[in-house]
Structure formats: structure tokens, C-alpha cells
N, C-alpha and C positions, 0 to 999 in steps of 0.2 A: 504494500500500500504506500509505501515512503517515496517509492520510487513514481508514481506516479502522482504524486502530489504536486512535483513543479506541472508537470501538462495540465492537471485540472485549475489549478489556478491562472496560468496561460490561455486553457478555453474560456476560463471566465469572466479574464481582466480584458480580452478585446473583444465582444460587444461592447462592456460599458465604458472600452476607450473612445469607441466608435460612437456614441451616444452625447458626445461632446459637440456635438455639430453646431456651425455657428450660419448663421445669417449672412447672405450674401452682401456685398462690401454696402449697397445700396441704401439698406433696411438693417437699423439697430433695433435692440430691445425698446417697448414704448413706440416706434415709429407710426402713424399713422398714411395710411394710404388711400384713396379716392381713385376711383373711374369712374366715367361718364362714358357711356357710349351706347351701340346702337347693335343688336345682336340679329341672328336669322335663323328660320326653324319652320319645319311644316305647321299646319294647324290644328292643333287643339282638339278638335271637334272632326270625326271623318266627313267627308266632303265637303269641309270647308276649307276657307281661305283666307290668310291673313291681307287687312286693308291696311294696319298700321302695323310696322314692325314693332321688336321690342325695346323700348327705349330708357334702359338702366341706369342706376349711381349704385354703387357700393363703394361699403368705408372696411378696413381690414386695419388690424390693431396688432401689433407684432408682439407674440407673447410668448415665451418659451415656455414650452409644458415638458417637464421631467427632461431636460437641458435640450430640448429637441426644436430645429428652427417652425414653431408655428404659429398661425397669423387667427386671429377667431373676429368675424364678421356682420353686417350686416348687407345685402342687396332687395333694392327694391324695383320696382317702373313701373312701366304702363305700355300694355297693347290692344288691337285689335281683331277682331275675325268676323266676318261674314260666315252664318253657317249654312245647312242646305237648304234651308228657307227662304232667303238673302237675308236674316235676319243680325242688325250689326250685333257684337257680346264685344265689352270693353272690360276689360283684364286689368287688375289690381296687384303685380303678385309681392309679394313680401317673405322672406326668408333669412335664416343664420347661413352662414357658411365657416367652415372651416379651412385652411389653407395650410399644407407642408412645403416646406419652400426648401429647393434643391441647392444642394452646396457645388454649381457649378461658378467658381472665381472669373468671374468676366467683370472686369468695370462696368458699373451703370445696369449691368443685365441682372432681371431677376426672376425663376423661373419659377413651376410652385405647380400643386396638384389639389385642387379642388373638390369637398362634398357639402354641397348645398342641400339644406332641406328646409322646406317652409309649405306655406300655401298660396293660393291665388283667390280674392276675391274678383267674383262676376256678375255683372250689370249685363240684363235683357229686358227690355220695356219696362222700367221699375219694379224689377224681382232680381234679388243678388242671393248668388250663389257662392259655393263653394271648392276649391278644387287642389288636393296635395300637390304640392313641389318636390320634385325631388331629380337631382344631377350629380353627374362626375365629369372631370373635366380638368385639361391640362392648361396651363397659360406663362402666359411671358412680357415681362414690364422690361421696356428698355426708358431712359431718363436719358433725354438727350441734354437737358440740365439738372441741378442736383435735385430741383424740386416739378420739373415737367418732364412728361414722356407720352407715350404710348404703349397701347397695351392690347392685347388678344387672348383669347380664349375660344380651347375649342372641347368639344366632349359630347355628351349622352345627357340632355337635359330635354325636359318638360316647355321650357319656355325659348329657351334657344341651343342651338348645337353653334354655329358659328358668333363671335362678338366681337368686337374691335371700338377704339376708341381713345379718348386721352386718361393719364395717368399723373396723379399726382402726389408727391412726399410731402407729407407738414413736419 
């Protein structure tokens, strides 16, 4: 048993050296983050079709949980659809997100891995509904200054698979 006591301690000590992961040069601990922008995605409802895209803000808060780089959120907006009726439904949706954000060392670049979950309020002729959110989804904030950028996301969501838009560091 003596003899294998350096390996177990070896196996043990690098996960939780690996677990020291820090935040890309961009985003410190406290950092706050803002997009605006403007996402794309089928409709909602089968044989309908969006009139208004999706038109989002989220704020993401950079908080290390058990030393690990992640960002804990909020995303909100507002869309449209036509359903097979022509009838318009205007979409409220509102959700938490969480964010893992990758230790790739690029200046300015920060990458990150998304799961969002909330729900969507909706308006049909003054009757509002209700409707789960839920996504996954990969993205990427470049800061062409310390405190502007742009930013993209793409993945497996409810309200959009494609988004793009500006990015902002406070």
C-alpha cells in the first residue's frame, strides 16, 4: 500500500490543480457584461412564422463557483410570430442563464458555453400565455476596446439558434 500512495495522491492532486482555472485576460472576478442584439430561429408554433425577430439584452456577472471560470445571468426580449391563422402572438421571454467561460489566452477574446433556462410570456388578442425556455449554446465576445465588442452565439435554443450583436464590459 506505501508504494502506491505517491500515485494516489498524484491522481488526486491534478484534477484539483486543474480546477484553478482563471478567466480569460478580458473578464475578472465581479466583471459585469451586457449584449444587445438580435438572434434567428424557426417559429415557435408549427406552421408559423416569425414577423419580428428576436430582439435581446442580457447582463452576465462573473463569479467563480468552487474556483471554476463562471458567469451566472440574466436574458430577456421580445419577438414575434404569425401562427397558422395569420394570427400575430408577441413573445415576452425572460430567463437565468449560466455561463462556463473557456481558458483559451487570446487578448480581448472570450469564449464560454451556455445553459439558459426561463420562460416566455404570450400575448394573443388579450389572452397571455405561457411557454418554458430552455437552451444550450456556445459563444464568443471579442472587445475591440476594453469596454466594446461584439459578440455571437450559436446552439439548440427555444427562442433562437443563431444571435449576434454588440458586447459590452462595465
Amino acid at each position: 500500500m506505501k508504494k502506491y500512495l505517491p500515485l494516489l495522491i498524484f491522481i488526486c492532486a491534478v484534477p484539483l490543480s486543474a480546477m484553478e482555472l482563471e478567466y480569460p485576460e478580458i473578464i475578472n472576478n465581479g466583471t459585469i457584461l451586457i449584449n444587445a442584439g438580435i438572434g434567428f430561429a424557426g417559429a415557435i408554433n408549427s406552421r408559423g412564422e416569425r414577423v419580428c425577430p428576436p430582439l435581446t439584452v442580457s447582463l452576465d456577472y462573473a463569479l467563480p463557483i468552487a474556483g471554476l471560470p463562471f458567469t451566472l445571468g440574466l436574458i430577456t426580449g421580445f419577438f414575434s410570430e404569425n401562427n397558422k391563422k395569420s394570427k400575430q402572438i408577441n413573445y415576452w421571454p425572460i430567463a437565468g442563464r449560466i455561463g462556463y467561460h473557456l481558458p483559451f489566452y487570446m487578448r480581448r477574446l472570450d469564449t464560454y458555453l451556455l445553459l439558459t433556462i426561463g420562460g416566455m410570456s404570450s400575448e394573443m388578442n388579450g389572452s397571455n400565455d405561457g411557454e418554458f425556455w430552455m437552451g444550450l449554446s456556445a459563444g464568443a465576445r471579442y472587445f475591440f476596446l476594453p469596454h466594446f465588442g461584439a459578440y455571437a452565439e450559436l446552439g439548440f435554443d427555444r427562442v433562437q439558434i443563431l444571435a449576434f450583436g454588440l458586447a459590452f464590459n462595465l
